[in-house]
C-alpha positions as CSV (number, residue, x, y, z in Angstrom):
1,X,5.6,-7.9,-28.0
2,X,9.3,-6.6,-25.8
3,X,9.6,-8.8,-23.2
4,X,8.7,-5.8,-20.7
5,X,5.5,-5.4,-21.8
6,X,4.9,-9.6,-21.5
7,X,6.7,-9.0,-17.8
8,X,3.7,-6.1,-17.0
9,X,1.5,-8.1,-18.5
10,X,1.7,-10.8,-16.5
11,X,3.0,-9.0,-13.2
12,X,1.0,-6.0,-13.3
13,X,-2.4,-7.2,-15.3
14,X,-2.1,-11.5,-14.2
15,X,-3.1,-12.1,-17.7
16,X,-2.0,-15.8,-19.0
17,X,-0.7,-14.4,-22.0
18,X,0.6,-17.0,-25.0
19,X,3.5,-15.4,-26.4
20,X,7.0,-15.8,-27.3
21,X,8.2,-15.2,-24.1
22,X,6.3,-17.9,-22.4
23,X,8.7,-20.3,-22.0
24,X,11.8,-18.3,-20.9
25,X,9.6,-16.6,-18.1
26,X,8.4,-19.8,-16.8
27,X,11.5,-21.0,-16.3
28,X,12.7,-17.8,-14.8
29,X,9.8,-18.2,-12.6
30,X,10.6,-21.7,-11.8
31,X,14.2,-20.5,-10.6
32,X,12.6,-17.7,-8.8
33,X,9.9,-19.8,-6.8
34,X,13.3,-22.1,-5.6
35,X,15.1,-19.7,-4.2
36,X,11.5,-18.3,-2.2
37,X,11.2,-21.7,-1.0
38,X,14.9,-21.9,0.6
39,X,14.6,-18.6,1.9
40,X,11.5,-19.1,3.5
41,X,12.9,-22.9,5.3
42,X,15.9,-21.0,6.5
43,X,13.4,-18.4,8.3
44,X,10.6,-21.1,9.1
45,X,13.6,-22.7,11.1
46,X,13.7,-19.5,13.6
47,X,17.3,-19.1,11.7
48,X,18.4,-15.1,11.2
49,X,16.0,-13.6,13.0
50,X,15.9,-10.4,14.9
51,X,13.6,-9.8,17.2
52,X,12.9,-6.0,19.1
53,X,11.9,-5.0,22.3
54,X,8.7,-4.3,21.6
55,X,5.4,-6.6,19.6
56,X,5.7,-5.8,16.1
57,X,2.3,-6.7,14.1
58,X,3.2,-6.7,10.4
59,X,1.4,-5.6,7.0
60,X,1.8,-7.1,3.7
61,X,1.1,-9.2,0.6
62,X,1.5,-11.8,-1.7
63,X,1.6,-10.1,-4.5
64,X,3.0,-7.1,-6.5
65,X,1.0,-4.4,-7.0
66,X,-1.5,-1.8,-4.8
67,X,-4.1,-3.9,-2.4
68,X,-4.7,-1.6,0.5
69,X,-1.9,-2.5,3.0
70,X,-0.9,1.3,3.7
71,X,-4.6,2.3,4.5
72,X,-4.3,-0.9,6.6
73,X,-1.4,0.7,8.6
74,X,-2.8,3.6,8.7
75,X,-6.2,2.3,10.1
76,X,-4.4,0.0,12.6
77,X,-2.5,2.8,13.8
78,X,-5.4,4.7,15.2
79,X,-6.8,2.2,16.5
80,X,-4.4,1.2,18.5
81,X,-3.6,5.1,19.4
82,X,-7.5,5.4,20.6
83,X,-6.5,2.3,22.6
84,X,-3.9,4.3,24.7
85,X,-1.0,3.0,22.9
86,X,2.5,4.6,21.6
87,X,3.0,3.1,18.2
88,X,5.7,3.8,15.8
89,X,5.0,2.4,11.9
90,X,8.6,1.1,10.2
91,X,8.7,1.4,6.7
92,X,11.1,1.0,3.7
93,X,10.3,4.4,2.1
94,X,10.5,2.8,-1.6
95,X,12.2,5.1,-4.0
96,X,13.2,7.5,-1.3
97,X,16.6,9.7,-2.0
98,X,18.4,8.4,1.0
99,X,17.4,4.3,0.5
100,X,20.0,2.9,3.3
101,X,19.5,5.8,6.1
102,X,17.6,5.2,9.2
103,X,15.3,8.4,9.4
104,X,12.8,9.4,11.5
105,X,10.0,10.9,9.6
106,X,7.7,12.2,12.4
107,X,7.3,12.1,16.3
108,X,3.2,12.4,15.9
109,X,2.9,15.8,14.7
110,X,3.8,15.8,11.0
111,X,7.3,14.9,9.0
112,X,9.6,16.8,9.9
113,X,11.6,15.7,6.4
114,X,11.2,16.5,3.2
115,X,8.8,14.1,1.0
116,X,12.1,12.5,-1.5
117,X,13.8,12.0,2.1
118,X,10.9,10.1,3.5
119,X,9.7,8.7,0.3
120,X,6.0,9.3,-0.3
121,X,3.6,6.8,1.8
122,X,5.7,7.6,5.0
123,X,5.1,11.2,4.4
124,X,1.6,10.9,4.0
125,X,1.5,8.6,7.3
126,X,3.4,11.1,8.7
127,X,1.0,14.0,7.7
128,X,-1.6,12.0,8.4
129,X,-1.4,10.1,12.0
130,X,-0.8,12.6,15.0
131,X,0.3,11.1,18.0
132,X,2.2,8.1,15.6
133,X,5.7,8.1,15.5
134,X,7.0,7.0,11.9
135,X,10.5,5.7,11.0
136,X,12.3,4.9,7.7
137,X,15.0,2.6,6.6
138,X,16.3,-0.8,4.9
139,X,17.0,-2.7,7.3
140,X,13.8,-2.6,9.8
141,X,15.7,-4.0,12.8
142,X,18.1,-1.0,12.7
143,X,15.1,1.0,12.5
144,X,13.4,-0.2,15.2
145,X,16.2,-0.2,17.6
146,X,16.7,3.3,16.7
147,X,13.1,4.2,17.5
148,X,13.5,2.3,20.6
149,X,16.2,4.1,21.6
150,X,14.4,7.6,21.0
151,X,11.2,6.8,22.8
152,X,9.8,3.3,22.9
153,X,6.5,2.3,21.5
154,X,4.5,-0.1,23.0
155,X,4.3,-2.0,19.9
156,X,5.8,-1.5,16.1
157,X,3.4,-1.7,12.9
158,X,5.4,-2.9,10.2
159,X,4.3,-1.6,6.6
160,X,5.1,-4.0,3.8
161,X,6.7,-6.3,5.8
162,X,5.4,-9.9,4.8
163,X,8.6,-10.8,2.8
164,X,10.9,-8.9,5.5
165,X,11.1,-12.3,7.4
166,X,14.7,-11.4,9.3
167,X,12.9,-9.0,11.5
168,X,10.6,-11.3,14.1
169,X,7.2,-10.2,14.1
170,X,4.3,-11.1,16.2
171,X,1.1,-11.2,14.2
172,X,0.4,-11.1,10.2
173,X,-2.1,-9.5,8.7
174,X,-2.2,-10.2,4.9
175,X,-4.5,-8.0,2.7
176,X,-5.6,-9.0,-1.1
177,X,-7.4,-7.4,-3.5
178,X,-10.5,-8.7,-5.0
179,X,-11.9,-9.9,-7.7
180,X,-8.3,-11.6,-8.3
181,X,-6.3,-11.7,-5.4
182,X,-3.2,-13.9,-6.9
183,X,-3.5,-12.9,-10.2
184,X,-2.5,-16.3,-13.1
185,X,-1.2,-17.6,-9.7
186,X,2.3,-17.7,-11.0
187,X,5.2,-16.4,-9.1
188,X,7.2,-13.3,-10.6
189,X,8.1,-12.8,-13.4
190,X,5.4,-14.8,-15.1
191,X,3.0,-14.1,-12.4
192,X,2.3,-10.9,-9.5
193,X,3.4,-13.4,-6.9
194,X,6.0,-12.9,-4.6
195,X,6.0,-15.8,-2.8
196,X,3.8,-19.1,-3.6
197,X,0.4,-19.8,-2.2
198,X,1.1,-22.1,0.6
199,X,3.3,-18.8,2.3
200,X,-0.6,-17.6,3.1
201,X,-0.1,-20.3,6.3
202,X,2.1,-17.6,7.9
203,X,-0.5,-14.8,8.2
204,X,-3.0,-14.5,10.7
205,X,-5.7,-12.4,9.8
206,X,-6.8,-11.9,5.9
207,X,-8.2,-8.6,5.0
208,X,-10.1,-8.6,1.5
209,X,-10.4,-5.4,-0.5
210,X,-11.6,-4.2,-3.6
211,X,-14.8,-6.2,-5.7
212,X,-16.6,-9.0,-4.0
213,X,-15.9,-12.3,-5.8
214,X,-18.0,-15.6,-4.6
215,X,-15.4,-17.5,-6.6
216,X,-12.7,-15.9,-4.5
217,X,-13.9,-17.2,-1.1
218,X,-14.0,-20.9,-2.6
219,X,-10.0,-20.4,-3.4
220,X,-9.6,-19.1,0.6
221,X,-11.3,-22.1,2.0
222,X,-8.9,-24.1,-0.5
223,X,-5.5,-22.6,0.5
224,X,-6.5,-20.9,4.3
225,X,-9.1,-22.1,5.5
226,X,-7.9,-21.5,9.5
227,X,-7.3,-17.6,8.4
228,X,-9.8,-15.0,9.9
229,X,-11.1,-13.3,7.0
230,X,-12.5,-9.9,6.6
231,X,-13.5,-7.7,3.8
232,X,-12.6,-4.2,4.1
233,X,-13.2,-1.1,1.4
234,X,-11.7,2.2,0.6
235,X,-14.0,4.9,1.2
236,X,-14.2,8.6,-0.3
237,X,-13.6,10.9,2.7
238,X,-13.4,13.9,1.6
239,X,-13.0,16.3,-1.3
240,X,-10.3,19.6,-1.0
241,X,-8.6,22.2,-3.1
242,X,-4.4,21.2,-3.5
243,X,-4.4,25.0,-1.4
244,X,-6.6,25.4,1.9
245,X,-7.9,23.4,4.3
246,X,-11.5,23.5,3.6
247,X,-13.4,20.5,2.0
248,X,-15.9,20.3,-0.2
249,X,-18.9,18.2,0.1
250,X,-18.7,15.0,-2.5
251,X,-21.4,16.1,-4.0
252,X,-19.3,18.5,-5.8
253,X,-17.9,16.3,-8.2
254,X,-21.4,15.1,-9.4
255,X,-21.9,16.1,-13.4
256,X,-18.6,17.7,-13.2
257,X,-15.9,16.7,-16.0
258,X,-13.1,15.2,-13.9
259,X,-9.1,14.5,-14.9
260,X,-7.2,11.8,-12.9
261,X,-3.4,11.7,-11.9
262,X,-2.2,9.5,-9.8
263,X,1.0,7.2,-9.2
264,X,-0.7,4.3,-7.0
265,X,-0.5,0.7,-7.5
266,X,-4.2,0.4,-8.3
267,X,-5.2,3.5,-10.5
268,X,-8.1,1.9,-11.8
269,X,-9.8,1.9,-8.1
270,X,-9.3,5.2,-7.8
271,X,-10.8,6.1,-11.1
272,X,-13.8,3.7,-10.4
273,X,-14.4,5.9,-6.9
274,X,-14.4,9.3,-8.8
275,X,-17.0,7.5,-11.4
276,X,-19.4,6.7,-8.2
277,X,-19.1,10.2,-6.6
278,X,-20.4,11.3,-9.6
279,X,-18.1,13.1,-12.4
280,X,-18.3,12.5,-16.1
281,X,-15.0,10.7,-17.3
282,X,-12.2,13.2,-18.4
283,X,-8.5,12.0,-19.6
284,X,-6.6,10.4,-17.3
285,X,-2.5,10.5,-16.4
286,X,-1.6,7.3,-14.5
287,X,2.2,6.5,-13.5
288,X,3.6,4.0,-12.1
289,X,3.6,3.6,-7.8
290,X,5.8,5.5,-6.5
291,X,6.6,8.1,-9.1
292,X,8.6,11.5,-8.7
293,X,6.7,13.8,-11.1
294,X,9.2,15.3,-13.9
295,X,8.6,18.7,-15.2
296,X,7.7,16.7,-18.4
297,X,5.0,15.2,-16.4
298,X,3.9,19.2,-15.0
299,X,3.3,20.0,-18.4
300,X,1.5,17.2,-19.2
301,X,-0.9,17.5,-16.5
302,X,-1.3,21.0,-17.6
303,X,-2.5,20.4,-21.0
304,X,-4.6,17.3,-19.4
305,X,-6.2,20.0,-17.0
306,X,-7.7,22.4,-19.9
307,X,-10.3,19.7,-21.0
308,X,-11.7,19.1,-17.6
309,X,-13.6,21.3,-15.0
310,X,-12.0,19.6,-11.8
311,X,-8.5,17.6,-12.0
312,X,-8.5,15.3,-8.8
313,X,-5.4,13.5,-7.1
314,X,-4.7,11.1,-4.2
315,X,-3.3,11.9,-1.0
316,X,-0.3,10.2,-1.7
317,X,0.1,12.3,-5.0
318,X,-0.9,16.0,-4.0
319,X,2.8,16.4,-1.5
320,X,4.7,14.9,-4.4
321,X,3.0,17.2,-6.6
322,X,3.3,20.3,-5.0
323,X,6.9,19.4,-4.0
324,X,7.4,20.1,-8.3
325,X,5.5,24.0,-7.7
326,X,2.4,23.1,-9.4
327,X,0.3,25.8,-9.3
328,X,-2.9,24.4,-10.8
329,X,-6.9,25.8,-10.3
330,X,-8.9,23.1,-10.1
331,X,-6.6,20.8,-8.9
332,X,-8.5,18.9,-5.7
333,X,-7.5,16.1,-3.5
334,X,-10.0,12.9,-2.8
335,X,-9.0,11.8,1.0
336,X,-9.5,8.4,1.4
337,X,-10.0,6.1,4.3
338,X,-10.1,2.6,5.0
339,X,-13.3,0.9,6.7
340,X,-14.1,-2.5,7.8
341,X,-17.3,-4.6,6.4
342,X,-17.5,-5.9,10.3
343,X,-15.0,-4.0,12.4
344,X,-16.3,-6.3,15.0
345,X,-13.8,-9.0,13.9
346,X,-10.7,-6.2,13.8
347,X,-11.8,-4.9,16.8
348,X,-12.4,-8.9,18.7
349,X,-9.0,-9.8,17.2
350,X,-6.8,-6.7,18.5
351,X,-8.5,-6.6,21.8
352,X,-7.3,-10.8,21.8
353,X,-3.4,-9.4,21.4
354,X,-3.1,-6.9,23.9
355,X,-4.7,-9.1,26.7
């Protein structure tokens, strides 16, 4: 086994694997962890932060790896807009075209930039949250200042941004994936972690997605035991053509041979929802997150799409898709939406912060 498939291994799968590379990526993790562990005592300090004009409530994770914190924005951000509030959502935009430049990628009524200028999750925000403004960039303080200077928000909603610790937030929300939320608990790049457990103290709520796990909710009261903890699931939404506006009822994918392509962080979620609305299992094209489809890829989904009725997609996929000139029948999106277990909690908590 090449040493990137251990790294995947271990990163992408948490697998304890015994292999020749054992060693050298323990000590690499070792060397990583350190460094984490200074960063985070210059920060813990109040040392190099920026602070904006606004309350910025912050998404993220410990890990590497899809667990739900973009549906999280997303679902924070209309709440908060059905509360009365401006909101603008900062984001990186990873593996956009223009990585440095501070962009505004909508002002509530769709991006007005192309998808590879955005980068794909701030599109689909974009596309997806009217009244919300969303911005792009690097460096998140430049961002918001910029956004502040346009029109301020009453707060910011800061996507990924549990390791972006220069920028001053108020609140923490953390959101893990079940069954295995940290993984071989080993810090990259012999683990998924980015930081080691005992950063969880920062955060302020936990949100739990994916598979219940009784064994999981022993390791919480281990390692956070003062976090509010809710459970939280990804829900099929609707069904629609790639072209059009109509949807279908998700009863239309029942007995129906279904093809998957995606380029999310957890593809085998998504597969496991279009199993429980119903289709029979077809072949399957998963890339990695973030992906820019190559013409190599179009043809490849091509040939996939002649041994299946239906081919399906994810929201985040369909604009990248289209932004290649796919023209493919059959080809249908699966909207998705995020949904508490007890939005009574959410709902207690955010009411507590804007008092």
């Amino acid at each position: 086994m090449g040493l990137r498939a251990a790294v995947e291994r271990r990163v992408r799968f948490g697998e304890e694997s015994r292999d020749r590379w054992g060693g050298f990526l323990k000590c690499a993790s070792w060397f990583y962890e350190g460094a984490v562990r200074l960063r985070n005592r210059y920060y813990d300090q109040g040392l190099g932060l920026r602070k904006l004009p606004a309350p910025v409530l912050s998404v993220g994770n410990l890990t590497v790896g899809g667990t739900g914190k973009t549906p999280l924005v997303m679902l924070l951000a209309s709440r908060l807009r059905e509360k009365g509030l401006k909101v603008t959502v900062l984001s990186r935009g990873h593996r956009r075209s223009k990585t440095s430049e501070v962009m505004q990628v909508s002002a509530g009524q769709g991006s007005t930039v192309s998808i590879r200028a955005a980068g794909d999750e701030p599109y689909m925000m974009a596309q997806k949250l009217e009244g919300v403004s969303v911005w792009v960039g690097a460096d998140r303080f430049r961002v918001g200042m910029a956004a502040w200077e346009k029109a301020p928000p009453d707060l910011f909603l800061l996507d990924d941004g549990f390791q972006h610790r220069r920028l001053g937030r108020d609140v923490d929300f953390l959101v893990a994936r079940l069954p295995r939320p940290f993984g071989n608990k080993k810090l990259l790049p012999a683990g998924p972690l980015r930081e080691p457990l005992s950063s969880l103290r920062r955060a302020h709520m936990v949100v739990l997605t994916g598979q219940k796990s009784i064994e999981t909710h022993a390791e919480w009261i281990q390692v956070a035991n003062h976090i509010p903890v809710v459970r939280a699931f990804l829900k099929a939404k609707a069904l629609r053509p790639a072209e059009g506006r109509e949807s279908y009822p998700l009863e239309f994918l029942q007995g129906k041979r279904a093809a998957l392509v995606c380029a999310v962080g957890h593809p085998k979620g998504f597969q496991e929802m279009v199993r429980l609305l119903g289709a029979e299992s077809g072949p399957c094209l998963f890339f990695p997150d973030h992906h820019w489809y190559t013409p190599q890829d179009i043809s490849r989904i091509k040939n996939m799409a002649r041994d299946a009725e239906v081919v399906i997609t994810t929201e985040k996929d369909i604009w990248k898709l289209k932004e290649t000139g796919l023209q493919l029948p059959g080809l249908m999106v699966l909207e998705m939406e995020m949904e508490m277990e007890d939005r009574g909690i959410l709902e207690t908590f955010l009411n507590c912060l804007l008092v």
